[in-house]
MARTIBA-191769 format. One record per residue: z negated, x, y of N, C-alpha, C in turn. Coordinates in Angstrom, 3 decimals, always signed. Example, Ala and Ser with C-alpha at 12.3 -4.5 7.8 and 13.67 -1.06 7.14 Angstrom:
MARTIBA-191769
ATOM       n_up     n_east    n_north      ca_up    ca_east   ca_north       c_up     c_east    c_north
ATOM     -7.800    +13.190     -5.690     -7.800    +12.300     -4.500     -7.800    +13.200     -3.300
ATOM     -7.080    +12.850     -2.250     -7.140    +13.670     -1.060     -7.870    +12.900     +0.030
END
This chain:
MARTIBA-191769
ATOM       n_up     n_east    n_north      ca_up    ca_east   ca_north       c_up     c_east    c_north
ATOM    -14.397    -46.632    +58.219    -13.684    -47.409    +57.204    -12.909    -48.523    +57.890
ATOM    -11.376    -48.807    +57.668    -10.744    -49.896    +57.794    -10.569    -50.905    +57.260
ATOM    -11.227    -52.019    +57.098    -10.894    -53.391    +56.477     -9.643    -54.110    +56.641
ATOM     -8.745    -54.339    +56.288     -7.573    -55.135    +56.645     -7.330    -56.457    +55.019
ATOM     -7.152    -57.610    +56.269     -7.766    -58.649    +55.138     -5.866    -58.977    +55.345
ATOM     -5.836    -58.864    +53.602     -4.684    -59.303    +53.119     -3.979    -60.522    +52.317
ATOM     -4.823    -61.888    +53.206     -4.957    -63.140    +52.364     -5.877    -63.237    +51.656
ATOM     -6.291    -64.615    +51.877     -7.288    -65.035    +51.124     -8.611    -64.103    +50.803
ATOM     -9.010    -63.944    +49.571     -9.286    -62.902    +48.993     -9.588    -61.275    +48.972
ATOM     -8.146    -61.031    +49.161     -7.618    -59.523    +49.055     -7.972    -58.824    +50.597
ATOM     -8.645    -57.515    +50.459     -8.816    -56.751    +51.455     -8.529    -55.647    +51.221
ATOM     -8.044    -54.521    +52.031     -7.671    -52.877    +51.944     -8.385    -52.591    +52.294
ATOM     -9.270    -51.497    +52.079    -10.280    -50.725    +52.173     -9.539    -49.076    +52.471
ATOM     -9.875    -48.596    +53.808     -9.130    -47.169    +53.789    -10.144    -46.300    +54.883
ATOM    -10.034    -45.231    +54.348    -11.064    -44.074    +54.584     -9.784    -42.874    +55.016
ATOM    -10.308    -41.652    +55.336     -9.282    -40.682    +55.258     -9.185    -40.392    +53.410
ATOM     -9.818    -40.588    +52.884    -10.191    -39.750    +51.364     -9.927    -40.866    +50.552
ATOM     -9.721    -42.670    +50.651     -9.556    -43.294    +50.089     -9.001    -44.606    +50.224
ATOM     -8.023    -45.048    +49.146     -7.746    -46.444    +49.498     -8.019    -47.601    +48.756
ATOM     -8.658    -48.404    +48.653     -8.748    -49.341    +47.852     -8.578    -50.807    +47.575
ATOM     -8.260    -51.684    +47.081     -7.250    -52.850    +47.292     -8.177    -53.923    +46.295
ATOM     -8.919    -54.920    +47.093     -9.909    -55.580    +46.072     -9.324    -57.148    +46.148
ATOM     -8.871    -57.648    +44.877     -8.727    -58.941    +44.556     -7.116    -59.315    +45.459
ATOM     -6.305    -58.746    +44.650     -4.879    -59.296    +45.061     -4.204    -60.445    +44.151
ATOM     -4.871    -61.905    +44.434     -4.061    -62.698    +44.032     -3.231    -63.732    +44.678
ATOM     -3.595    -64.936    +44.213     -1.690    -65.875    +44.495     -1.849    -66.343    +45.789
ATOM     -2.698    -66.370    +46.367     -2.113    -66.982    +48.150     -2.642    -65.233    +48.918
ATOM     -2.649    -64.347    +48.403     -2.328    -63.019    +49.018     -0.850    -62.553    +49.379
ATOM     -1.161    -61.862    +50.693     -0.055    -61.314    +51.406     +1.043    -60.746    +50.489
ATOM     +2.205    -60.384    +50.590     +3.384    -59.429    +50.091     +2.539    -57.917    +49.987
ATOM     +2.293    -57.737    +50.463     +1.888    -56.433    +51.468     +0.577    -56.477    +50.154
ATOM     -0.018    -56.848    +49.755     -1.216    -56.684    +48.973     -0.339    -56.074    +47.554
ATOM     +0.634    -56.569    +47.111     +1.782    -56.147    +45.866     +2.225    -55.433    +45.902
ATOM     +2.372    -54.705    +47.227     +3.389    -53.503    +47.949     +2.690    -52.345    +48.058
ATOM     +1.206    -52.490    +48.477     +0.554    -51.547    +48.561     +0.866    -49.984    +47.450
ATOM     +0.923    -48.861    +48.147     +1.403    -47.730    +47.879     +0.158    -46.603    +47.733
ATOM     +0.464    -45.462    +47.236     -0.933    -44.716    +47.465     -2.433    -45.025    +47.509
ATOM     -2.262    -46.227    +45.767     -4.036    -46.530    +46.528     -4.782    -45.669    +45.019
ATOM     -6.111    -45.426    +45.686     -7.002    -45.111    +45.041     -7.668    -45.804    +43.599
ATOM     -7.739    -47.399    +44.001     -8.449    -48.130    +43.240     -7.819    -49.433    +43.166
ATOM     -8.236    -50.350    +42.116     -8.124    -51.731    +42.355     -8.908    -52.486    +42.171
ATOM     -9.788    -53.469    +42.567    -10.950    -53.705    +41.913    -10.674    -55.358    +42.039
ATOM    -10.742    -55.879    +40.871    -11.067    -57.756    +40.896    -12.651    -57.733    +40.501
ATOM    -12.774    -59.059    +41.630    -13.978    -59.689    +40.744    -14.298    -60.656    +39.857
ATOM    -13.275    -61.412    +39.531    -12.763    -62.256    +38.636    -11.585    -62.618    +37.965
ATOM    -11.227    -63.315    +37.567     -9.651    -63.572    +36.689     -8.996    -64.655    +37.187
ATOM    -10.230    -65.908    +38.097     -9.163    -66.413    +38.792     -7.937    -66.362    +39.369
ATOM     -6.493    -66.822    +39.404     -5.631    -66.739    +39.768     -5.409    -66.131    +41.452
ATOM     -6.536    -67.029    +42.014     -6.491    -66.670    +43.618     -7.313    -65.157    +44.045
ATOM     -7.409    -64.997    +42.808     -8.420    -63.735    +42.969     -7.400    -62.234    +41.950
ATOM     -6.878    -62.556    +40.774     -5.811    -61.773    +40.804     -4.683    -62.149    +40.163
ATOM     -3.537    -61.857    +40.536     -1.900    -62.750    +40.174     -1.506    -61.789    +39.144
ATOM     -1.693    -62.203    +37.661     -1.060    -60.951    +37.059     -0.325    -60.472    +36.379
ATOM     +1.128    -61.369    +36.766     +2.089    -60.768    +36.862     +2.448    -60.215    +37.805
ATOM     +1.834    -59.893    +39.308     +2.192    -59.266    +40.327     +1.336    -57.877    +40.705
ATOM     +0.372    -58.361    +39.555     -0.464    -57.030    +39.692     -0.215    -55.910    +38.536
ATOM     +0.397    -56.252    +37.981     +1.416    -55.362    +37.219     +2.482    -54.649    +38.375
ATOM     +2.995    -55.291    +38.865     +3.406    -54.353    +39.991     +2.889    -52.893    +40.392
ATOM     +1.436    -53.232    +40.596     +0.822    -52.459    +41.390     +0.533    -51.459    +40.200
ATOM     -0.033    -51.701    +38.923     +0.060    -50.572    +37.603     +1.601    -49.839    +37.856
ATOM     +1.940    -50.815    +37.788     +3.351    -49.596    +37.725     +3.702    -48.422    +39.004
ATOM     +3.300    -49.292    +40.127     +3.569    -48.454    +41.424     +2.587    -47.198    +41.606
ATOM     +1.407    -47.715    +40.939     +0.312    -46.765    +41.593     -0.303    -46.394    +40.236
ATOM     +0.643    -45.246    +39.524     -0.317    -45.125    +38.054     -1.369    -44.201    +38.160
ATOM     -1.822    -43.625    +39.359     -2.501    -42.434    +39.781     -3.927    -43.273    +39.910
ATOM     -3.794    -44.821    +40.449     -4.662    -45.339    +40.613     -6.515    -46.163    +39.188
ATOM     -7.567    -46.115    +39.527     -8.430    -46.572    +39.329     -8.412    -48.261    +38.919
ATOM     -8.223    -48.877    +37.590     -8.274    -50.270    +38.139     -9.358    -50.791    +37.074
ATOM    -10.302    -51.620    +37.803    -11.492    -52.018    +37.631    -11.626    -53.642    +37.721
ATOM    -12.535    -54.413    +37.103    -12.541    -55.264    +36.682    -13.968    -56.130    +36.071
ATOM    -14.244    -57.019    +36.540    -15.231    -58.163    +35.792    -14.510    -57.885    +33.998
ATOM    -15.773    -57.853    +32.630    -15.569    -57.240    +31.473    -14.629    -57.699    +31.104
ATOM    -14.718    -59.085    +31.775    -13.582    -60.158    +30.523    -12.222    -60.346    +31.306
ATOM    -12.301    -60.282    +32.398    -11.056    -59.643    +33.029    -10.527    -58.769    +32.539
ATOM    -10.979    -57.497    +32.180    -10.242    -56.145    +31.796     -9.906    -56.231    +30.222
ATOM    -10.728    -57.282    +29.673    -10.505    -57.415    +28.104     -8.975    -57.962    +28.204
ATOM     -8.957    -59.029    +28.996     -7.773    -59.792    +29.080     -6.248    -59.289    +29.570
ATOM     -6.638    -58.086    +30.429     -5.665    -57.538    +31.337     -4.933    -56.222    +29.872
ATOM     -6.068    -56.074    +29.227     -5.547    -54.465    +28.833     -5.447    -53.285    +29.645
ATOM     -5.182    -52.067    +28.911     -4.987    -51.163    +29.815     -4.133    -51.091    +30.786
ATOM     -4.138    -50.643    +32.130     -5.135    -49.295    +32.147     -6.562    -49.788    +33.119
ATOM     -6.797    -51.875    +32.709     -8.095    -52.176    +33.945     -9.264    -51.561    +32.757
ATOM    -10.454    -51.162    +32.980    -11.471    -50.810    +33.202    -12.995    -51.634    +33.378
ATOM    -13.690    -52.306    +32.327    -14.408    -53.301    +32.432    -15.304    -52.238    +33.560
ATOM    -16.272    -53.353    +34.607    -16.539    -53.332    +35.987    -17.935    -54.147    +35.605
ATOM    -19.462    -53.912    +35.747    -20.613    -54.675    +35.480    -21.097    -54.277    +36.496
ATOM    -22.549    -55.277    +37.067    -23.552    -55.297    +37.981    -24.018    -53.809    +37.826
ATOM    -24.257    -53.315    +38.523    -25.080    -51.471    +38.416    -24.113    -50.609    +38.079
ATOM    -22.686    -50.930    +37.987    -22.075    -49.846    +37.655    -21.508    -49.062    +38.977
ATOM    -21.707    -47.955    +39.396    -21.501    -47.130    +40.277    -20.062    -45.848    +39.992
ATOM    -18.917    -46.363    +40.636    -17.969    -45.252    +40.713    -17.862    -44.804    +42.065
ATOM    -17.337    -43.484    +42.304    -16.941    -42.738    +43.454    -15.660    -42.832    +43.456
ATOM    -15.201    -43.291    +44.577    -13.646    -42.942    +45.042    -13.667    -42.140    +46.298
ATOM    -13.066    -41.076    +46.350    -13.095    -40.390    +47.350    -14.321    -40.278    +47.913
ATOM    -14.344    -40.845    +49.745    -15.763    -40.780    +50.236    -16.533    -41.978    +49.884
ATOM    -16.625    -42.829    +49.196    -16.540    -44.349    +49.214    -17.462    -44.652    +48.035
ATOM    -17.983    -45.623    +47.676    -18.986    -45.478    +46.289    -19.317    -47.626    +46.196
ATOM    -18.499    -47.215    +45.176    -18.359    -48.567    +45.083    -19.647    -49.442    +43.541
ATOM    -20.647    -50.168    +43.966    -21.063    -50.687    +43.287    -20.797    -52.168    +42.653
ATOM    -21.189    -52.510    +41.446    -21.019    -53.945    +40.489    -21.827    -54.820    +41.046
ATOM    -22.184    -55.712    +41.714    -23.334    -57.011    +41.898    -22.903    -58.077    +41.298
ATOM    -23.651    -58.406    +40.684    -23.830    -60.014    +39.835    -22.953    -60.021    +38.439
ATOM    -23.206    -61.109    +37.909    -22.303    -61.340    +36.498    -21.613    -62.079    +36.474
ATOM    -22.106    -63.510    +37.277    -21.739    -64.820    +36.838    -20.390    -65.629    +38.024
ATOM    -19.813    -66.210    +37.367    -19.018    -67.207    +38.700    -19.814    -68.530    +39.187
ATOM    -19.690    -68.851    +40.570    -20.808    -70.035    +40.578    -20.299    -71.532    +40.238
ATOM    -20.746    -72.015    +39.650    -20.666    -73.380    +39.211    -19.451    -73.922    +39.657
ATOM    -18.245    -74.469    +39.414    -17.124    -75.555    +39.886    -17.292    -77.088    +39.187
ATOM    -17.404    -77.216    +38.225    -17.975    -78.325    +37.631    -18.424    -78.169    +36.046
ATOM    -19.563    -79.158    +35.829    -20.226    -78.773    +34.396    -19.009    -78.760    +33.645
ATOM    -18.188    -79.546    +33.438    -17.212    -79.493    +32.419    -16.323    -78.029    +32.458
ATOM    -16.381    -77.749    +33.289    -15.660    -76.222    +33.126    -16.674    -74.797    +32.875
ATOM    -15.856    -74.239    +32.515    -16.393    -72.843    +31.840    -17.064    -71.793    +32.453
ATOM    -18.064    -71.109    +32.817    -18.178    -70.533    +34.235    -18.100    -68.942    +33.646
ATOM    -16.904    -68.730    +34.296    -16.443    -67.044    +33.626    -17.496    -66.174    +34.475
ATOM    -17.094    -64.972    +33.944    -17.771    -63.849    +34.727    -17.015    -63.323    +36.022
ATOM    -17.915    -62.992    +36.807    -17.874    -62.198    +38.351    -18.271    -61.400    +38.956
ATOM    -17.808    -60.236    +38.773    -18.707    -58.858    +39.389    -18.724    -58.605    +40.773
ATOM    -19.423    -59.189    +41.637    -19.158    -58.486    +43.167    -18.853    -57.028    +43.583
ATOM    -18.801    -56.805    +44.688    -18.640    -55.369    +45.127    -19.303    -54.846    +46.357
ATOM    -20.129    -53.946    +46.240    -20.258    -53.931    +47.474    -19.944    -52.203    +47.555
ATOM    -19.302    -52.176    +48.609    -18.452    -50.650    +48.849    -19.745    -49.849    +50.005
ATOM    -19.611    -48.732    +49.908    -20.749    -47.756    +51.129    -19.589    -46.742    +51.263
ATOM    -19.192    -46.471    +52.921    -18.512    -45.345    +53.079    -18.553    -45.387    +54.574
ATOM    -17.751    -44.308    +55.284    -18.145    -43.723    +56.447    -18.046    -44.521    +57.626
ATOM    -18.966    -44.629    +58.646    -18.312    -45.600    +59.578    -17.787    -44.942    +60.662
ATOM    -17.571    -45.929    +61.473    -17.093    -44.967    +62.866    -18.035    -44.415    +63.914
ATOM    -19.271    -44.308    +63.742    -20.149    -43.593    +64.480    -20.882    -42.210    +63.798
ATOM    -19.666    -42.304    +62.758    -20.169    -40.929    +61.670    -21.340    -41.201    +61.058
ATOM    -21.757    -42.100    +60.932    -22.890    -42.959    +59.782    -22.236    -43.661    +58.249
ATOM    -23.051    -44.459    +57.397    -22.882    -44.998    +56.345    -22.722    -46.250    +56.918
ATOM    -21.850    -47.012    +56.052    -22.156    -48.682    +56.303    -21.645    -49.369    +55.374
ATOM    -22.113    -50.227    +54.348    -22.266    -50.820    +53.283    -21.208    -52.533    +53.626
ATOM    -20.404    -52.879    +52.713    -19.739    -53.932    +52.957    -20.152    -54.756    +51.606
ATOM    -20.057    -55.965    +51.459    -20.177    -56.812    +50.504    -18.835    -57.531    +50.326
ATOM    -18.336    -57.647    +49.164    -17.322    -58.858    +48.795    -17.806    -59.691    +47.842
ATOM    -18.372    -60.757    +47.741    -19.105    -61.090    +46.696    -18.583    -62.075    +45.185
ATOM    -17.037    -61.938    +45.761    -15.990    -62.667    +44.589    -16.760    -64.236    +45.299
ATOM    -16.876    -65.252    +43.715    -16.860    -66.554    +43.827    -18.319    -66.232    +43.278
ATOM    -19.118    -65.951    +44.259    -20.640    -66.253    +43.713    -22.053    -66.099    +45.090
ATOM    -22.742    -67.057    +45.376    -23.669    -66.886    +46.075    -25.034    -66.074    +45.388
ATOM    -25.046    -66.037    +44.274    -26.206    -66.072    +43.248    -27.243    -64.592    +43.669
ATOM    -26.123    -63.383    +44.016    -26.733    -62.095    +44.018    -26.561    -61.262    +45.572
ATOM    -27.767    -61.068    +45.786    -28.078    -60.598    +47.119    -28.163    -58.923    +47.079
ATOM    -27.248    -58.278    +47.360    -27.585    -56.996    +47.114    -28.723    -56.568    +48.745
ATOM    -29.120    -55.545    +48.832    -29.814    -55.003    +50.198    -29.474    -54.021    +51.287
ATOM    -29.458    -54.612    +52.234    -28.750    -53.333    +53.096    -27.428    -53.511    +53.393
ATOM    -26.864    -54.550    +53.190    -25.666    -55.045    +53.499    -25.655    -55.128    +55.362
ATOM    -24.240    -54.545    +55.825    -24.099    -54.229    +57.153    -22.900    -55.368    +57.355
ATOM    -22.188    -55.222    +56.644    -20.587    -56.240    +57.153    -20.366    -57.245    +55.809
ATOM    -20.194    -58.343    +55.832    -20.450    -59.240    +54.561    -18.922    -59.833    +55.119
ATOM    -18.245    -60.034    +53.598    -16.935    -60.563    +53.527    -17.230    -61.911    +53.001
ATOM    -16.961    -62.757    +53.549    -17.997    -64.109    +53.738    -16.790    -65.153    +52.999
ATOM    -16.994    -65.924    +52.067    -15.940    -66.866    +51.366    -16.611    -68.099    +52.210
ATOM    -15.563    -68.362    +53.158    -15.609    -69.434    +53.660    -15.824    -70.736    +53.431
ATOM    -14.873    -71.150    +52.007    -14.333    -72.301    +51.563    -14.259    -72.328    +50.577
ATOM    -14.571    -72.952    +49.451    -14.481    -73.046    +47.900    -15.012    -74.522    +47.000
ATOM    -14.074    -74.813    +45.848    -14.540    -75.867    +45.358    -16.311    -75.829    +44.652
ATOM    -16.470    -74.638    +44.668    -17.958    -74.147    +44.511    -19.201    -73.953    +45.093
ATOM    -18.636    -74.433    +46.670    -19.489    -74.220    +47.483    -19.449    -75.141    +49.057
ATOM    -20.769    -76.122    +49.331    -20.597    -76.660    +50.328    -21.145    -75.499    +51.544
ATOM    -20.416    -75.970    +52.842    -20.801    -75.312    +53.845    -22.418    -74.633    +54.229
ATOM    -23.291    -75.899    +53.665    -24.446    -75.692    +54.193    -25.033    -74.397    +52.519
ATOM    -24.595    -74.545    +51.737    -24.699    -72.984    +50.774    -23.971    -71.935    +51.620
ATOM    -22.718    -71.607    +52.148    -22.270    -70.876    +52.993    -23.381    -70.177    +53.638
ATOM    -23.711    -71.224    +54.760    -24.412    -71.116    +55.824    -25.968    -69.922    +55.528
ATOM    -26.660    -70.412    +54.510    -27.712    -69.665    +53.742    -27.633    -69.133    +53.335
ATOM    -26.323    -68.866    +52.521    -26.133    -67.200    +52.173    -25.803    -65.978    +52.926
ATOM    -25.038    -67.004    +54.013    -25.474    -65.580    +55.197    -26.577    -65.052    +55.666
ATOM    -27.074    -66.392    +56.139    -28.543    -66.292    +56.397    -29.229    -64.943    +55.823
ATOM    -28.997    -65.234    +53.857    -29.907    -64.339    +53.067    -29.538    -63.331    +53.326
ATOM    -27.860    -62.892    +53.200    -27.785    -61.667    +53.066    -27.888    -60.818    +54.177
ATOM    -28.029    -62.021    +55.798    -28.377    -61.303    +57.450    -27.581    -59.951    +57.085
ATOM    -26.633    -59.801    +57.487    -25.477    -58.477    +58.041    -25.291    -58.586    +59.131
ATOM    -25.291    -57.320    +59.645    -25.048    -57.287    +60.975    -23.470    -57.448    +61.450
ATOM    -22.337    -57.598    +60.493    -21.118    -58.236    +61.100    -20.745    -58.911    +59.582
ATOM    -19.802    -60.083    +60.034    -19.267    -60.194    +59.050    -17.488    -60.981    +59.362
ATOM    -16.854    -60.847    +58.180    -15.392    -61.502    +58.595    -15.260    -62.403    +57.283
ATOM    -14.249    -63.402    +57.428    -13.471    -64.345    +56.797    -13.186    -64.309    +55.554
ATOM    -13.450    -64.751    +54.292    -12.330    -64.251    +53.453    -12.525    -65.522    +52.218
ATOM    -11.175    -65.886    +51.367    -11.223    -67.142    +50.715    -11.646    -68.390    +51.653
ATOM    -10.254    -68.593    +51.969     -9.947    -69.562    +53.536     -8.957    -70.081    +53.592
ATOM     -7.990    -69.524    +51.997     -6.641    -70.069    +52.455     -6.565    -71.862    +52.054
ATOM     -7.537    -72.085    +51.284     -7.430    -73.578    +51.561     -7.765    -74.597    +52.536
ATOM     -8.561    -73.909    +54.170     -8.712    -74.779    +54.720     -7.754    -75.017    +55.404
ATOM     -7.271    -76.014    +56.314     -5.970    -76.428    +57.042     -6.326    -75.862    +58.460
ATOM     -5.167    -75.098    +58.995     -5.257    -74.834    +60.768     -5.858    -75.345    +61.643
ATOM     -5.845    -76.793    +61.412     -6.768    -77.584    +62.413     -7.541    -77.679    +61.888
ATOM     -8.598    -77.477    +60.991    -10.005    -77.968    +60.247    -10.722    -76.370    +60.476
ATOM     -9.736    -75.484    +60.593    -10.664    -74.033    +60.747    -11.518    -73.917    +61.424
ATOM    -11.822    -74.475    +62.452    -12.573    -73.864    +63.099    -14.380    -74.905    +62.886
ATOM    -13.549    -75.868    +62.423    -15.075    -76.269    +62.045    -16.089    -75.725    +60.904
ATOM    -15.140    -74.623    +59.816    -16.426    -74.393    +59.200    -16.415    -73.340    +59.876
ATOM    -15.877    -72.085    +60.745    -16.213    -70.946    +61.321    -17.500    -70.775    +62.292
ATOM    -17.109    -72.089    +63.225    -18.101    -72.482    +63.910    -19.412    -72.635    +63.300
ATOM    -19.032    -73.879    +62.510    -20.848    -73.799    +61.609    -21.734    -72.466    +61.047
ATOM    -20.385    -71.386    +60.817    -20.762    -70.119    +60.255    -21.465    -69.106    +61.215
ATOM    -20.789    -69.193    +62.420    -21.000    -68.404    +63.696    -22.486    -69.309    +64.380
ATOM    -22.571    -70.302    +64.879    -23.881    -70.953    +65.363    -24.891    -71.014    +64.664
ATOM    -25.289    -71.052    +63.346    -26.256    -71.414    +62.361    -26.301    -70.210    +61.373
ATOM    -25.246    -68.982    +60.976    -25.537    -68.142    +60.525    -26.364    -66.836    +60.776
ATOM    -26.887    -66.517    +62.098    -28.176    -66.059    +62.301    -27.338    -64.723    +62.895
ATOM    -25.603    -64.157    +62.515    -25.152    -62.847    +63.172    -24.831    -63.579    +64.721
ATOM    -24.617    -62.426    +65.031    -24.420    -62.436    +66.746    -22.770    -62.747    +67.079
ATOM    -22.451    -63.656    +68.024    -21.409    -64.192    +67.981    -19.971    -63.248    +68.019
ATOM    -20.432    -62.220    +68.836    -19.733    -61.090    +69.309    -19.496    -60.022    +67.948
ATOM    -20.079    -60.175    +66.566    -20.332    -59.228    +65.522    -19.580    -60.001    +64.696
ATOM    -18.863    -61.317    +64.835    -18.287    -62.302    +63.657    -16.963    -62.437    +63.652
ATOM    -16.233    -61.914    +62.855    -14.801    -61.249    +63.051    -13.983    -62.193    +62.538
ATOM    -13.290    -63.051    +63.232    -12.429    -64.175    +62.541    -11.169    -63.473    +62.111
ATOM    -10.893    -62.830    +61.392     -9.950    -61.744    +61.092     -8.468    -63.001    +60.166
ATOM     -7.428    -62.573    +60.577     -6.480    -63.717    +60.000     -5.613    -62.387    +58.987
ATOM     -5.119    -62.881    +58.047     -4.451    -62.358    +57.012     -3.247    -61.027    +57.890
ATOM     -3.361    -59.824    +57.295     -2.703    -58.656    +57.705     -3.476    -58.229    +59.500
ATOM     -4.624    -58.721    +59.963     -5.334    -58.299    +60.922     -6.271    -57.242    +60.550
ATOM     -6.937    -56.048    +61.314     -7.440    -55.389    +60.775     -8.866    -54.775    +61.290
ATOM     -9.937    -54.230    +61.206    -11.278    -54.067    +61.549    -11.764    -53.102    +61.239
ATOM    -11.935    -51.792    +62.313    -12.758    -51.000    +62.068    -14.014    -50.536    +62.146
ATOM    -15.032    -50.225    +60.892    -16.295    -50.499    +61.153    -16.960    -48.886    +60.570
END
C-alpha cells in the first residue's frame, strides 16, 4: 500500500485494486481535488480542514464511479451520493477493508458543539506480501482500535496538547507512523513537536516518517 500525504489531513491510499482519498479539505493540496480514478472517499468529519465542500463536489463530479463515505451527520449534510460512515462499519474496496472507529470529535472548547467523528482504520497489502493495518483517527484521541501497524498521527490541534499527542501514541504503540494535521504549525516551530513525538513516543526513530505534503510511503 502507498500512502501519499496530500496536506494537512488528506492522504491517498493506493493498492493495485484500489484508490482511496481520505479527508480532502481547505489547507489540502490541488492534487487532493484533482484526484482521478479513485475508488472511495472517506471524511471523518465536516470540519472545513477536514473536507472543503465546495471542492469536493469536484471530486463527485469527476469520479461518479466512486464510493463516498462519511461521519452520519456529515453525509446528512452533504446529500447524495456521501454515505453515512459509523464505528463497526466495515466496507471492502478492492483489496483494502476499511473500518469506522469512534463517534465523537474531541473537545475544542465547552462552549462549542462537539460534532461527530468516525476514524478509519484501513487493512490492505503490504510490501512483504503481508497485511498491515493503518489508522487515521480524524480529530479524536478517544478510540484505540488494535493491531494498528502505521498510525497517521495529528500532530497539532486546538484540541489537543502535545503531551495528549505524545500518549496516544504511546497507546496506540505502531510500529511506524507519519505526520498528518500540521498545517498549522510554522516551519521553524516543526520540529519541536516532531521531536517530542519521535523521543518520548515509544516508535523507533528510523520507523517515524516525517512525510511533507505530496511526499510518499510505501508500507
Amino acid at each position: 500500500m502507498r500512502i501519499t500525504r496530500l496536506g494537512h489531513a488528506a492522504l491517498l491510499l493506493e493498492t493495485d485494486h484500489a484508490r482511496v482519498l481520505v479527508d480532502p479539505g481547505a489547507f489540502s493540496l490541488d492534487d487532493a481535488f484533482t484526484a482521478r480514478d479513485l475508488d472511495a472517499v472517506v471524511v471523518t468529519h465536516q470540519h472545513p480542514d477536514h473536507l472543503h465542500p465546495d471542492r469536493a463536489r469536484e471530486l463527485v463530479e469527476t469520479n461518479p464511479q466512486a464510493l463516498f463515505l462519511a461521519d452520519p451527520e456529515t453525509a446528512e449534510q452533504q446529500g447524495e451520493p456521501w454515505q453515512g460512515h459509523r464505528a463497526g462499519h466495515v466496507t471492502e474496496i478492492g483489496d483494502l477493508t476499511l473500518t469506522g472507529v469512534g463517534e465523537r470529535h474531541a473537545v475544542i472548547l465547552p462552549a462549542l458543539p462537539v460534532v461527530a467523528n468516525v476514524g478509519l482504520l484501513v487493512e490492505g497489502p503490504s510490501a512483504d506480501g503481508d497485511r498491515v493495518r493503518l489508522f487515521h483517527p480524524g480529530d479524536s484521541y478517544a478510540s484505540i482500535p488494535e493491531g494498528v501497524d502505521v498510525l497517521a498521527l495529528p500532530l497539532s490541534a486546538p484540541w489537543a496538547r502535545i503531551a495528549d499527542t505524545v500518549e496516544f501514541l504511546q497507546t496506540v504503540s505502531p510500529s511506524s507512523l507519519l505526520p498528518i494535521h500540521d498545517a498549522t504549525i510554522s516551519e521553524v516551530a516543526y520540529g519541536v513537536y516532531w521531536n517530542h513525538v519521535v523521543t518520548f513516543g515509544g516508535v523507533d526513530a528510523d520507523r517515524a516518517h516525517r512525510l511533507t505534503p505530496g511526499q510518499s510511503l510505501d508500507v
